[in-house]
C-alpha positions, 0 to 999 in steps of 0.5 A: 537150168534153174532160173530165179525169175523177176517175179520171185525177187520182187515178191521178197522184195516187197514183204521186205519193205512191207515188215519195215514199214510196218515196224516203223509205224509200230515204233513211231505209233507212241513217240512221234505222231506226225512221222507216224501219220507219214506211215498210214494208208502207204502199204500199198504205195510202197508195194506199187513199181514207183512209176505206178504210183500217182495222185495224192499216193505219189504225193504222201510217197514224195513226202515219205521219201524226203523224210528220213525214216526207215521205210523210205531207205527200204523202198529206194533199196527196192525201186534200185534193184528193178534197174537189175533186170535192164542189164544184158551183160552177165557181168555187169548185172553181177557188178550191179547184184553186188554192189546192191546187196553191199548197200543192203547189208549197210542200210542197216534194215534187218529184212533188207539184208536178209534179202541181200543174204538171200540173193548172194546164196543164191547168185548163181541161179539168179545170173542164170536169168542173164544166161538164158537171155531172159527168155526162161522163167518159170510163169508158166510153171506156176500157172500150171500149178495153180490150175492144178490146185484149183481142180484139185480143190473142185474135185474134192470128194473124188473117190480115186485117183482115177476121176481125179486125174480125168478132171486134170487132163480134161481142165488142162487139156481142154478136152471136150466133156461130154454131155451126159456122164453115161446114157441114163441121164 
């Protein structure tokens, strides 16, 4: 069973909202000053779960969203779509996913709606995830692939196949080494 996990999602989510902001702060820089001051320092406010976000970033946040321009829509549209995941139902979650990517596609944000293209396709394996009542994900997928690439990178210079693949079952089986490589050391 294939499963589209939260974590993916949310990642496109994010850049989707990051190249808004970033056109918005490109198109305002000349005409609008003071909209454009709204824009600065707020990447990574724009990126954070909204519940995360506290202090003077919550406060320019606040302020960003009580304006009208784009990059507000955006993280709304985003900050919505995580209430997907609390659904137990298939069926309701497919309501939801729906109705979300109908008000995407509205907004009238071009990255926004790619995302919304991107999860329709997609629809299917996304539902999986209700499917699989939550308790599949491919976390420990990418974990394993990331250690693999990290032994990979620090192995460089092995001559074969071989030696590699002794480094990736002693790194990820965590076997023992032993303390010479051979008895003359």
């Amino acid at each position: 069973m294939h499963v589209l996990d939260r974590f993916h999602i949310t990642s496109h989510l994010n850049q989707a909202v990051d190249q808004v902001r970033r056109a918005e702060s490109t198109r305002l820089g000349a005409k609008r000053k003071k909209a454009a001051q709204r824009l600065k320092h707020m990447r990574w406010p724009l990126l954070r779960r909204g519940s995360r976000v506290r202090g003077r970033a919550r406060q320019k946040l606040n302020a960003l969203l009580a304006s009208k321009l784009a990059t507000a829509r955006a993280w709304e549209l985003k900050e919505t779509f995580s209430h997907f995941w609390k659904y137990k139902s298939e069926m309701w979650a497919g309501g939801f996913l729906d109705y979300w990517c109908f008000r995407a596609i509205r907004s009238r944000l071009e990255p926004m709606k790619k995302v919304a293209r991107m999860l329709r396709a997609h629809e299917p394996l996304i539902l999986n995830w209700f499917r699989a009542k939550g308790e599949i994900s491919n976390g420990a997928v990418e974990g394993l692939n990331n250690k693999i690439r990290v032994v990979t990178r620090r192995s460089y210079g092995f001559r074969t196949f071989d030696a590699m693949e002794i480094a990736l079952y002693h790194n990820l089986g965590r076997l023992p080494e032993p303390e010479s490589p051979h008895k003359f050391c």
